[in-house]
KELORO-514457 format. One line per 3 residues: their letters; for each residue x, y, z of N, C-alpha, C. Coordinates in steps of 0.02 Angstrom, whole numbers, padded with zeros to 5 digits. Example, Ala and Ser with C-alpha at 12.3 -4.5 7.8 and 13.67 -1.06 7.14 Angstrom:
AS> 00660 -00284 00390 00615 -00225 00390 00660 -00165 00390  00642 -00112 00354 00684 -00053 00357 00645 00002 00394
This chain:
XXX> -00692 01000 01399 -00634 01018 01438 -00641 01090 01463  -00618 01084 01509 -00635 01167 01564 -00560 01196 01536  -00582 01280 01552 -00535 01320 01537 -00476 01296 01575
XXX> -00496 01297 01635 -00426 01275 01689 -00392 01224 01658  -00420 01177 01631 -00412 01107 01637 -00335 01123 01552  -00383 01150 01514 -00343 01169 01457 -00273 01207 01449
XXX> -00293 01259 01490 -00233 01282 01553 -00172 01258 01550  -00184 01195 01595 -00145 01146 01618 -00107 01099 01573  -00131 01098 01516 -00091 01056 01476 -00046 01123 01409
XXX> -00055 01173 01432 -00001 01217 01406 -00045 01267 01376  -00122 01257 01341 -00140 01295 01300 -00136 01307 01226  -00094 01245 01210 -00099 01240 01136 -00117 01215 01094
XXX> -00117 01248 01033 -00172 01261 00996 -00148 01205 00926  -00155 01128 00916 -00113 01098 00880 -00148 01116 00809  -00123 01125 00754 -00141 01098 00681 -00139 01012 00661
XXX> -00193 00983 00662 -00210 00921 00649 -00214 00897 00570  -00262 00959 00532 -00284 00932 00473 -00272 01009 00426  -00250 00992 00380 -00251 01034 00308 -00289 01018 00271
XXX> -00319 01065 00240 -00350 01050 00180 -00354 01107 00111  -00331 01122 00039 -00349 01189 00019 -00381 01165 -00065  -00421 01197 -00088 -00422 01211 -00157 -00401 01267 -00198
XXX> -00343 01231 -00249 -00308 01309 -00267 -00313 01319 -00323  -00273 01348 -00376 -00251 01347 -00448 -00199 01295 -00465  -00171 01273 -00411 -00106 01248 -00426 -00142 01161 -00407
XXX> -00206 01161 -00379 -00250 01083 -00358 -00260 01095 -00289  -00298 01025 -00254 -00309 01029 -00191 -00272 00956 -00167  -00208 00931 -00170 -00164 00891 -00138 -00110 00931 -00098
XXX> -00112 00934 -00048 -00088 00946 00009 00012 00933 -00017  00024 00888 -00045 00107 00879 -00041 00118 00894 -00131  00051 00867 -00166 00052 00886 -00252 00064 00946 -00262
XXX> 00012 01012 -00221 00027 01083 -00222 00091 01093 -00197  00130 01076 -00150 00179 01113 -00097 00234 01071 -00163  00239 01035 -00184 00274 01034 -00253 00289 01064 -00303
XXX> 00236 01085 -00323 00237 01144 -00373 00244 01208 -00354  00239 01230 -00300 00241 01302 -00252 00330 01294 -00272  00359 01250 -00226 00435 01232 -00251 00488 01251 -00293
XXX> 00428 01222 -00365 00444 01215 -00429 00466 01280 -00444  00396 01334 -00411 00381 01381 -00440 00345 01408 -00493  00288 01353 -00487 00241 01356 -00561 00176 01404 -00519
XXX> 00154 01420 -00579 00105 01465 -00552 00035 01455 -00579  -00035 01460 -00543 -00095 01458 -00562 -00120 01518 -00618  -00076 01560 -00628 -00104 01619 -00650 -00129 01620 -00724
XXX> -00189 01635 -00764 -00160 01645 -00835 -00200 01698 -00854  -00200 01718 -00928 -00215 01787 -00952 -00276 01763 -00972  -00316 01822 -00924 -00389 01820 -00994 -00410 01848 -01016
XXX> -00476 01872 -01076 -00478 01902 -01123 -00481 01959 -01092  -00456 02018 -01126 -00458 02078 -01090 -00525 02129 -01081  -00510 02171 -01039 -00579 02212 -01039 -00620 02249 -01080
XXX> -00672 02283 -01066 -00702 02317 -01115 -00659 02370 -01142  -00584 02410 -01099 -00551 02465 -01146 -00497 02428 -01180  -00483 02369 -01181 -00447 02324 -01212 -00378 02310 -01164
XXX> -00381 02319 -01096 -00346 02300 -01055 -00317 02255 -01046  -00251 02212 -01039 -00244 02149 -01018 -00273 02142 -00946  -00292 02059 -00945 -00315 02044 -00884 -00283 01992 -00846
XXX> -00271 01968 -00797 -00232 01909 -00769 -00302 01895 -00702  -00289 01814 -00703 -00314 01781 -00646 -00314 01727 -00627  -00313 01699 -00575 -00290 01607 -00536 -00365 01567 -00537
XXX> -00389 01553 -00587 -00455 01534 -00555 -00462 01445 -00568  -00522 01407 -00543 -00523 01349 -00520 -00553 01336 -00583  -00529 01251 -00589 -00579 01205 -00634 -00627 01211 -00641
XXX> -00672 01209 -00677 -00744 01200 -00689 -00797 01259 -00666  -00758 01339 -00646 -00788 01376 -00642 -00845 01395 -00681  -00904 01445 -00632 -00973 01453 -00663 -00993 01406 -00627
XXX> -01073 01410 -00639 -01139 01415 -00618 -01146 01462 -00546  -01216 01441 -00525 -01236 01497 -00482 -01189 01502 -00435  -01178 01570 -00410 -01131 01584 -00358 -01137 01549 -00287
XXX> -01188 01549 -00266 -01224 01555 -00200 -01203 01442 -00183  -01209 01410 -00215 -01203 01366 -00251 -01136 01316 -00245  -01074 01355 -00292 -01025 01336 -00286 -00979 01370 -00208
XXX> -01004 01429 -00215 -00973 01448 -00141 -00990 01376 -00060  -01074 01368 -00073 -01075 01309 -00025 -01032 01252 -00031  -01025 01227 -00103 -00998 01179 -00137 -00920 01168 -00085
XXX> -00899 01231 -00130 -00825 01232 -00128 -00794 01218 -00046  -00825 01248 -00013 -00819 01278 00069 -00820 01203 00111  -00882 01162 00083 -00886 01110 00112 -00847 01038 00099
XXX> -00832 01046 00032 -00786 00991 00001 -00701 01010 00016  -00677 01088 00047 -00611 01086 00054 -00608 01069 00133  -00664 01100 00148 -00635 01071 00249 -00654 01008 00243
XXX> -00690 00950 00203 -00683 00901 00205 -00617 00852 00188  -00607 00890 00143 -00514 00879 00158 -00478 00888 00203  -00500 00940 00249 -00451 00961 00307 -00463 00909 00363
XXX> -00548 00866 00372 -00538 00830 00408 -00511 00768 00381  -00528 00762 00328 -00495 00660 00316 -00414 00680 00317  -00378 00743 00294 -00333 00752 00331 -00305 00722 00425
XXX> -00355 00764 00425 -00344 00732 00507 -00353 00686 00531  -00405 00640 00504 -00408 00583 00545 -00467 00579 00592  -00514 00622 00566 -00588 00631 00591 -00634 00656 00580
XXX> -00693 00668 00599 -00753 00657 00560 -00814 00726 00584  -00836 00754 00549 -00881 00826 00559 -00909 00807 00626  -00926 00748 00653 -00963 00745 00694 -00928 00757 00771
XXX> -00846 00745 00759 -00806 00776 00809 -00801 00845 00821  -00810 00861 00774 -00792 00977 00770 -00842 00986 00798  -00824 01032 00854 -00856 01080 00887 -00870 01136 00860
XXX> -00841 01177 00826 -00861 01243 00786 -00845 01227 00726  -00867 01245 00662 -00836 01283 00588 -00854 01353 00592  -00775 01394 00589 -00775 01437 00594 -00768 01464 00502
XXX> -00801 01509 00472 -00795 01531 00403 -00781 01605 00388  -00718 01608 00357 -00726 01671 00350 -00728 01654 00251  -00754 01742 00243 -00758 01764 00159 -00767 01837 00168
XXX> -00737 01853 00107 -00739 01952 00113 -00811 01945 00109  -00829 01923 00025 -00914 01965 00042 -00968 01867 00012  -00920 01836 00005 -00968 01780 -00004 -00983 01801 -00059
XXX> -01040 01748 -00081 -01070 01760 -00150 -01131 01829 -00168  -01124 01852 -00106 -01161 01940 -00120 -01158 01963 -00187  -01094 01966 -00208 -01086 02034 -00261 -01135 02003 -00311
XXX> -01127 01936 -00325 -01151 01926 -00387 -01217 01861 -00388  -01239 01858 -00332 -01296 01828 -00313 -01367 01866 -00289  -01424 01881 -00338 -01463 01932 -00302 -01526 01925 -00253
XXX> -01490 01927 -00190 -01530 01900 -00156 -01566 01922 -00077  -01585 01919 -00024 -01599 01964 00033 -01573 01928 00090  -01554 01850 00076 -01513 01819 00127 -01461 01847 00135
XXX> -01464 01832 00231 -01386 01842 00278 -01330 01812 00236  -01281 01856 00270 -01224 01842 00228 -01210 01760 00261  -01252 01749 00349 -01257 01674 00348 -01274 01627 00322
XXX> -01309 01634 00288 -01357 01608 00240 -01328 01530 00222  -01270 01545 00163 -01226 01509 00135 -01179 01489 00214  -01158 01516 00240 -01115 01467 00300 -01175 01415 00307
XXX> -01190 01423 00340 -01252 01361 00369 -01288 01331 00336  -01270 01334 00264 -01295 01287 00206 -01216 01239 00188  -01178 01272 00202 -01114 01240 00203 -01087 01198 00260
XXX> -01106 01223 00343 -01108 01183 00389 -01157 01115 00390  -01217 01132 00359 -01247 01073 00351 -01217 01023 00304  -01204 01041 00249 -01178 00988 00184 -01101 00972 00234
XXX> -01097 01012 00262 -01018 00961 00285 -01026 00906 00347  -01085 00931 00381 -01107 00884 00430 -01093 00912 00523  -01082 00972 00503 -01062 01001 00585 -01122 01022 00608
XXX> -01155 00993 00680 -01213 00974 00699 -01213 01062 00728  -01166 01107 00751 -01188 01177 00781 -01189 01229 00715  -01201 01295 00723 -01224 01315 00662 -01153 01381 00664
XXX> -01120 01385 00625 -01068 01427 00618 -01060 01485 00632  -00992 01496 00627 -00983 01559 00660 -00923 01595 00580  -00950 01652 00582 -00936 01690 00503 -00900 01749 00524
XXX> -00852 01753 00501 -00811 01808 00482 -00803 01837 00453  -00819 01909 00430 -00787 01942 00355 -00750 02007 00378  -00697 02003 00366 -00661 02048 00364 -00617 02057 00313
XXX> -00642 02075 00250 -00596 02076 00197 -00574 02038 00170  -00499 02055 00153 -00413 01997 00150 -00395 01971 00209  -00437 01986 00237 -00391 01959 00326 -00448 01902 00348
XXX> -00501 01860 00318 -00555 01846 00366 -00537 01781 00362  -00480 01751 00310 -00453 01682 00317 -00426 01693 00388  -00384 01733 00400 -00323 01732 00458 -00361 01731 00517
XXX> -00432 01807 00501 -00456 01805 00580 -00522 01738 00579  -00518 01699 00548 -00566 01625 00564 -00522 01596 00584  -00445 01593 00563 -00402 01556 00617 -00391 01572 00698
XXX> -00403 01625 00700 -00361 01686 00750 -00433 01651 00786  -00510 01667 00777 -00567 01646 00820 -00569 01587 00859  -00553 01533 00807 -00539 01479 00803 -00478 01461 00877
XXX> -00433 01478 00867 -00383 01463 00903 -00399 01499 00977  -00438 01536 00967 -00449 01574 01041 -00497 01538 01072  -00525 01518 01045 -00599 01460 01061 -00564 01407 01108
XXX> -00511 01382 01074 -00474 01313 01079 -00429 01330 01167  -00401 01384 01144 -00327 01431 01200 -00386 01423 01275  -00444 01458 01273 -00479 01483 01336 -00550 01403 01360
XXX> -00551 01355 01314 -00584 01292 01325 -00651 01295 01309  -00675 01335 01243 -00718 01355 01237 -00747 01321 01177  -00678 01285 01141 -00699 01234 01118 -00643 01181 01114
XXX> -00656 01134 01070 -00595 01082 01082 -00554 01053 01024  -00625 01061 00965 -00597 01063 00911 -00636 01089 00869  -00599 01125 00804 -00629 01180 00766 -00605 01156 00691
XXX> -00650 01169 00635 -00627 01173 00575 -00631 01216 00554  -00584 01276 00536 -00592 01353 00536 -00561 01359 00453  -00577 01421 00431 -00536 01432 00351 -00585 01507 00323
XXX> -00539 01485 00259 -00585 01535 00222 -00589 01515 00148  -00627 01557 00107 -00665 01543 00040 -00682 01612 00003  -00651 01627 -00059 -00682 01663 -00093 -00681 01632 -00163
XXX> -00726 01651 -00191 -00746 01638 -00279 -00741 01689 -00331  -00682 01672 -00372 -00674 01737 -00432 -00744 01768 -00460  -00770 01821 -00471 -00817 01851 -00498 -00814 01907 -00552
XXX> -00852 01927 -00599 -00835 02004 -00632 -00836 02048 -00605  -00879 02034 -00568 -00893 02100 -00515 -00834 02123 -00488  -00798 02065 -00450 -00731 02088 -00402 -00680 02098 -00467
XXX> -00680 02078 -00543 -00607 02113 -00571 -00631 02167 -00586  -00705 02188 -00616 -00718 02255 -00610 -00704 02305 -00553  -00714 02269 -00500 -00713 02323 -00438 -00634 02353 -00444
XXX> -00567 02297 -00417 -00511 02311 -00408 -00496 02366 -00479  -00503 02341 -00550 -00511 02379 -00592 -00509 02440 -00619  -00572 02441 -00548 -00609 02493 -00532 -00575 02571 -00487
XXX> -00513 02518 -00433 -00498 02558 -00392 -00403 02548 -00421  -00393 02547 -00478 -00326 02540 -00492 -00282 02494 -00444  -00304 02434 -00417 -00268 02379 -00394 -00248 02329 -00441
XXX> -00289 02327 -00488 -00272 02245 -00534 -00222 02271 -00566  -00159 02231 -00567 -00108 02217 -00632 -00128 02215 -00682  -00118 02232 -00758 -00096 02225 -00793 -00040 02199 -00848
XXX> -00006 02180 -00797 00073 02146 -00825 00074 02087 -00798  00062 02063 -00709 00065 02008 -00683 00096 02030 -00640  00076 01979 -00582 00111 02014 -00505 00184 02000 -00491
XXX> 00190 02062 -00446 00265 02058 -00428 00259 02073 -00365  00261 02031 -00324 00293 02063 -00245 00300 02100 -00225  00339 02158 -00207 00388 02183 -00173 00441 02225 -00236
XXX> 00437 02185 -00305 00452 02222 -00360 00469 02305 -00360  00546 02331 -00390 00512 02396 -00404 00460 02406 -00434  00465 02359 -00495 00402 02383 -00556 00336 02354 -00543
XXX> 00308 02336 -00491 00254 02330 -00462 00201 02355 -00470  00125 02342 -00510 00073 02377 -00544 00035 02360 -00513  00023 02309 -00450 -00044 02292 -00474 -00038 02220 -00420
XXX> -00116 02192 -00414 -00131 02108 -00405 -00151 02086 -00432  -00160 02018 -00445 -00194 01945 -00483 -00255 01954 -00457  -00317 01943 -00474 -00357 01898 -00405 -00368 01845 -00449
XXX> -00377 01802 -00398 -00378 01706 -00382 -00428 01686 -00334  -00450 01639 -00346 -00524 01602 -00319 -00474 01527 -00254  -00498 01531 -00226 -00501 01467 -00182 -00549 01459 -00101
XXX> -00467 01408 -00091 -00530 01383 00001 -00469 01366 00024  -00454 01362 00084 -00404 01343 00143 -00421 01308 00195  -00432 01274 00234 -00467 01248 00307 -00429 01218 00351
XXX> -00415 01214 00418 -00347 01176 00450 -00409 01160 00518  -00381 01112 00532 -00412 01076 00584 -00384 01087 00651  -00408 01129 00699 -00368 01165 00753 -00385 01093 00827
XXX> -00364 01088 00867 -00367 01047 00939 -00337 01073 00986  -00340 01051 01053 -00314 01057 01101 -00237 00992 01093  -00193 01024 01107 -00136 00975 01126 -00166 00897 01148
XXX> -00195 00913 01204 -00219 00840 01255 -00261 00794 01203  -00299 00843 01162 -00338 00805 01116 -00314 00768 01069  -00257 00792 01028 -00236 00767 00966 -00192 00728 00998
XXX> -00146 00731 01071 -00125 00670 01089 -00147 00598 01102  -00209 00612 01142 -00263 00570 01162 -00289 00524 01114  -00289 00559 01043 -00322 00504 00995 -00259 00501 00914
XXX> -00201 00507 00974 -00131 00472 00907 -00127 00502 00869  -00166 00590 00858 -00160 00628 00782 -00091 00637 00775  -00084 00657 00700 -00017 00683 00655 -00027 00773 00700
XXX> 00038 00795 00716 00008 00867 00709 00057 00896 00636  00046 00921 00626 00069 00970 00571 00129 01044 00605  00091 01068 00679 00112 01123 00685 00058 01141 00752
XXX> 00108 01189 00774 00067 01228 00848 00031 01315 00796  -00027 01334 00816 -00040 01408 00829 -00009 01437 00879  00061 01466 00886 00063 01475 00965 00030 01546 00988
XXX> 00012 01590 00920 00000 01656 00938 -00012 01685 00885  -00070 01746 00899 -00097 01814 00854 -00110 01851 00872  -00129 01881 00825 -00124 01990 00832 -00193 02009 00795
XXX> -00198 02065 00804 -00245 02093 00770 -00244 02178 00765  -00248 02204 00718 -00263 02285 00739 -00280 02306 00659  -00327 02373 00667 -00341 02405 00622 -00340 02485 00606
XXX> -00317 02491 00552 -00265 02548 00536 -00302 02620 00537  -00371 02603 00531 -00423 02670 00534 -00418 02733 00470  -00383 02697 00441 -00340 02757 00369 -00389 02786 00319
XXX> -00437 02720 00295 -00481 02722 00241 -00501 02664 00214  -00546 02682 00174 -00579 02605 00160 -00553 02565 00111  -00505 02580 00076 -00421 02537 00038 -00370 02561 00053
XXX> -00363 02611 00075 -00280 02632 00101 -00263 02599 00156  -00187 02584 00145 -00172 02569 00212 -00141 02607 00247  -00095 02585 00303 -00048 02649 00330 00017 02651 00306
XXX> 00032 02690 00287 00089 02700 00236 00136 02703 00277  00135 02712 00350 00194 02695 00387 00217 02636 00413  00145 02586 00411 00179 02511 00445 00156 02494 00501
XXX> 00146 02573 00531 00108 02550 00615 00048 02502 00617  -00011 02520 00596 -00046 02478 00602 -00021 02398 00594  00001 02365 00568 00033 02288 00548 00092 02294 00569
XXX> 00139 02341 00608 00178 02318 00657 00148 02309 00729  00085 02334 00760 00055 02335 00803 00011 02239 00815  -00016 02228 00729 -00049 02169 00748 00024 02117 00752
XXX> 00080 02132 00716 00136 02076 00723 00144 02078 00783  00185 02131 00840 00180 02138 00908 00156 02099 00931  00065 02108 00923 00028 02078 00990 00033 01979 00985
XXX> 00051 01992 00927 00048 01904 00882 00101 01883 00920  00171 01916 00915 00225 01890 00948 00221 01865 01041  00201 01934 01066 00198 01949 01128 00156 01863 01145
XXX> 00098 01858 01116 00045 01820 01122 00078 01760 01130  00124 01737 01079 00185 01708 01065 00232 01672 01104  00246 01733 01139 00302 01729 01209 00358 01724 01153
XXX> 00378 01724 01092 00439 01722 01081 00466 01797 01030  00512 01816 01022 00544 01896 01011 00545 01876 00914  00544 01945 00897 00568 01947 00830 00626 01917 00815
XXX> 00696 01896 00854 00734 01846 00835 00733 01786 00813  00675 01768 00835 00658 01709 00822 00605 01700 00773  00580 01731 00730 00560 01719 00668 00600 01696 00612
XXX> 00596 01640 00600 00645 01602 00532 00602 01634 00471  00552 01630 00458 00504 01646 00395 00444 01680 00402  00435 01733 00364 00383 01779 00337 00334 01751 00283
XXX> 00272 01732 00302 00219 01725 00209 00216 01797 00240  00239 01833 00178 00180 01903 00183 00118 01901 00126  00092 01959 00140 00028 01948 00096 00029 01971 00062
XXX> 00076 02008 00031 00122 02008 -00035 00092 02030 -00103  00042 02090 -00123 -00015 02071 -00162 00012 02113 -00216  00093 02143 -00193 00092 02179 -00289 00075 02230 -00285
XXX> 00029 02274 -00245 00020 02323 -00265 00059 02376 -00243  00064 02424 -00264 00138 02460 -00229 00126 02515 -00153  00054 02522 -00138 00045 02553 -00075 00017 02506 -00026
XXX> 00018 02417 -00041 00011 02367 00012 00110 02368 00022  00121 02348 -00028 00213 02335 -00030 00236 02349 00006  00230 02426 00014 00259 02462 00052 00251 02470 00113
XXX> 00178 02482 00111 00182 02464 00186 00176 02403 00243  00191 02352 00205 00235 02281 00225 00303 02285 00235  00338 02336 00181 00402 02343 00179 00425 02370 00264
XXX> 00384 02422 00279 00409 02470 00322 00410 02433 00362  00343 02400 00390 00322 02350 00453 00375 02319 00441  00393 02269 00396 00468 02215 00410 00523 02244 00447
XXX> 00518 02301 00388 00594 02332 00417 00596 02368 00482  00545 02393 00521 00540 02423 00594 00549 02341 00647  00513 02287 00618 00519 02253 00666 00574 02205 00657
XXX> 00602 02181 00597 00653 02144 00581 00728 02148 00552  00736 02203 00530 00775 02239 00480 00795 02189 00423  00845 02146 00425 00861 02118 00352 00846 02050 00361
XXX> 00801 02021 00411 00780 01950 00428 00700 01964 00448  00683 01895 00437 00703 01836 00416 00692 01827 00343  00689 01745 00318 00663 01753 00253 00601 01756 00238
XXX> 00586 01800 00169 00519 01819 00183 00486 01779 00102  00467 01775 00120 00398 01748 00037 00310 01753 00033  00302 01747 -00030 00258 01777 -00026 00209 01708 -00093
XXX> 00158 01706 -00090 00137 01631 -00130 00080 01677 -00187  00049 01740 -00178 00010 01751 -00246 00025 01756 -00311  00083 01758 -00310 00105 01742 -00387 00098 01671 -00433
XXX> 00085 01638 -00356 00066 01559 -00378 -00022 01563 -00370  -00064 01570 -00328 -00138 01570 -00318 -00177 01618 -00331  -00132 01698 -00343 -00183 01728 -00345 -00201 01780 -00290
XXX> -00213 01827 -00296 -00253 01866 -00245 -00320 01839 -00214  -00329 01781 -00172 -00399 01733 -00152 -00429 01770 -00121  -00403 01836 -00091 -00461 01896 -00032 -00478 01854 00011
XXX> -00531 01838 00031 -00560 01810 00100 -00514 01738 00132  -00502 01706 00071 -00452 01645 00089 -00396 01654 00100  -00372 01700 00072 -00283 01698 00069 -00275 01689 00132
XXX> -00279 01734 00176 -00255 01691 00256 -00233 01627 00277  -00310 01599 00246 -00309 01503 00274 -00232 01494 00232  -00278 01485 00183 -00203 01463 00130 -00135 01485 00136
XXX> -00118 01552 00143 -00053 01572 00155 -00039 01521 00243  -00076 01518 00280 -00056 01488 00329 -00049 01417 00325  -00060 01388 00277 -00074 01304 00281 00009 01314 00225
XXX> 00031 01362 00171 00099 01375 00170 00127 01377 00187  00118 01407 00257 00182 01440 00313 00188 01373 00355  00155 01331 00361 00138 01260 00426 00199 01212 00366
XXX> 00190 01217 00294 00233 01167 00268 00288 01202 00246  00314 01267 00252 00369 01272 00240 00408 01270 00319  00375 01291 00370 00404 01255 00428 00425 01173 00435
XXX> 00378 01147 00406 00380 01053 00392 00443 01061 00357  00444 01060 00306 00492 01055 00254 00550 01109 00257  00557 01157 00311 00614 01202 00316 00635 01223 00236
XXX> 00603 01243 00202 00587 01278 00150 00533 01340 00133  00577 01363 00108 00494 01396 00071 00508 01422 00009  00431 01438 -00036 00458 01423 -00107 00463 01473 -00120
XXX> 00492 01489 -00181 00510 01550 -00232 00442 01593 -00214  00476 01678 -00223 00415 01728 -00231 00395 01738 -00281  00456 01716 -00335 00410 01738 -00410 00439 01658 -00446
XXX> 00403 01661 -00488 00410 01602 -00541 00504 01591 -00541  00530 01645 -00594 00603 01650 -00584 00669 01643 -00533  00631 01646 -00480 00649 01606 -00393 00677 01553 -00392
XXX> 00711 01541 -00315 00721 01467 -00306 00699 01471 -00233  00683 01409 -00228 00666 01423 -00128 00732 01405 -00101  00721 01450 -00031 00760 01456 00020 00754 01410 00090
XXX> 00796 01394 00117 00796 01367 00154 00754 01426 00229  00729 01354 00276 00726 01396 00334 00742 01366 00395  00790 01423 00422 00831 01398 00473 00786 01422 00532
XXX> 00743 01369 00586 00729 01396 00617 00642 01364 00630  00602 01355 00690 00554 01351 00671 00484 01359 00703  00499 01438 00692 00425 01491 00702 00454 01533 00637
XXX> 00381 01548 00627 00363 01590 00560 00286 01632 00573  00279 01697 00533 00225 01709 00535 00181 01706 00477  00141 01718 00476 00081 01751 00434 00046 01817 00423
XXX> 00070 01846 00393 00028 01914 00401 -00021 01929 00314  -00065 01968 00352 -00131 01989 00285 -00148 02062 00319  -00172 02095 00276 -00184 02143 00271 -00240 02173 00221
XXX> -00304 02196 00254 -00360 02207 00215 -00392 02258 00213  -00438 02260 00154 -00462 02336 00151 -00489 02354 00206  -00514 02415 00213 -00541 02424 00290 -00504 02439 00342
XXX> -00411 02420 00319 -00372 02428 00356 -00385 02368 00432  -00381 02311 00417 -00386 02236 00446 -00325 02227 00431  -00278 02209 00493 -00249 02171 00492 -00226 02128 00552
XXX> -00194 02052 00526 -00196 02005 00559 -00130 01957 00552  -00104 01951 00619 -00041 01916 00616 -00031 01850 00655  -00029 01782 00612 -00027 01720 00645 00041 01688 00671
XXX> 00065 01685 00733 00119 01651 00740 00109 01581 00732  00175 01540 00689 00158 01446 00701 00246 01432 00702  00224 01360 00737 00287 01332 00761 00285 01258 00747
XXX> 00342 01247 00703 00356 01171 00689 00336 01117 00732  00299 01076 00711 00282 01027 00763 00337 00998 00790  00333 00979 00872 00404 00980 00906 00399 00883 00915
């Protein structure tokens, strides 16, 4: 399909297929149940070498080689995202992958960080060779954001885009390292706010052209109608303590959008607990929204996933639009209703990455 041609049928960007592996499982309506509930993936593990408590979301049957389960994992959750949909690797035009650092930290080796994508494009069966993203916490969102631009300008037609990271020592040492990890367990937005979880998973959503997913009877789930992007230039974990940077990528998300901050029913923020991300989420809300809309936040249930959270927080935000809900921020929660139906996504990553997804209830 030609750009023009794509054009013409509006330019949008449908959600066809979900797919995620979490703490909480990888069933699509089993998870969004327990999100609900308000149960959480999180649990305590043995503490560190100064006798620290430790917290983390991690998957079944974790261990063995990194390099390994990262292919594993990557290829068995977008395979969910297509039998989700209702079609087959040999239809996707791109897999788009994002991961902060992949199995690097703890794999020793001299392969591209492609390496593993295209060991993962092959085991999933997508005949072109991928396209990789890393940008931190944000590289779930910007494999969507690629993804959808591919789709918007006719560049492709259909995409299985997401992201993937794998719990490691390395990464609870690192955060650890830089006074991010909790100690107590995460809190949102909390005064008493210490800290994040990190949590292991995968996210993947099956992107199309409108004409396409009409053409062959798909379910949609939800439109992409719009994203943002900008980066804060601050430092290599700070963010901007004023908000600008991530009121700038919400902006361009909206604008992109065509529809105003009034019309946001629901916020996933990316919510990680720590008290100089908090805040400066806080500010961004409050410059662009003041006491609306409703906002939630899901790592208290999965985990700090880094490279995935994006996918995943967005394949959240697509079913609490479905379900005009969304679930509790902390365990002790109840979900809220949502009146309304556009919502965003926002993440925010080291490096000062950030990335804002607009979606809209399937009409």
């Amino acid at each position: 399909m030609s750009g023009a041609a794509l054009m013409a049928t509006g330019g949008a960007v449908c959600v066809t297929g979900m797919g995620w592996t979490t703490a909480l499982g990888d069933d699509i309506d089993g998870v969004w149940r327990r999100l609900v509930k308000g149960d959480s993936g999180i649990r305590e593990l043995a503490p560190d070498a100064r006798g620290r408590p430790r917290w983390a979301a991690t998957l079944p049957g974790a261990g063995g080689p990194a390099t390994e389960r990262q292919v594993s994992l990557a290829a068995s959750t977008a395979s969910l995202a297509l039998a989700d949909a209702g079609c087959g690797a040999e239809a996707v035009d791109v897999l788009v992958l994002g991961s902060s650092l992949g199995p690097h930290l703890d794999d020793a080796c001299e392969e591209s960080p492609h390496a593993w994508a295209s060991a993962a494009g092959e085991r999933l069966g997508v005949r072109e060779s991928p396209v990789v993203v890393s940008t931190a916490c944000s590289s779930g969102s910007d494999a969507l954001l690629v993804a959808a631009a591919m789709i918007s300008t006719g560049a492709a037609r259909r995409c299985v885009a997401g992201g993937i990271d794998l719990l490691s020592e390395a990464k609870l040492l690192g955060h650890a390292a830089l006074g991010t990890a909790s100690t107590t367990g995460i809190r949102p937005f909390a005064e008493d706010r210490d800290g994040t979880v990190l949590g292991e998973g995968a996210g993947f959503l099956v992107l199309e052209a409108r004409a396409d997913a009409e053409a062959r009877g798909a379910r949609v789930w939800g439109e992409l109608r719009g994203w943002g992007s900008s980066n804060d230039a601050t430092g290599p974990t700070a963010p901007d303590s004023s908000g600008g940077g991530a009121v700038l990528a919400v902006e361009r998300a909206l604008r992109k959008a065509g529809v105003t901050a009034d019309e946001v029913a629901v916020i996933n923020a990316h919510g990680t607990g720590t008290p100089a991300n908090d805040a400066t989420e806080s500010a961004c809300y409050a410059t662009l929204f003041g006491d609306r809309p409703v906002l939630s936040a899901t790592k208290p249930a999965f985990g700090h996933t880094l490279g995935a959270t994006g996918a995943i927080e967005a394949i959240a935000l697509l079913l609490s639009l479905h379900h005009k809900q969304t679930p509790p921020m902390l365990p002790s929660g109840a979900a809220l209703p949502v009146d309304g139906p556009v919502g965003i996504s926002v993440t925010l990553g080291f490096g000062g990455f950030n990335t804002c997804l607009v979606a809209e209830r399937a009409r």
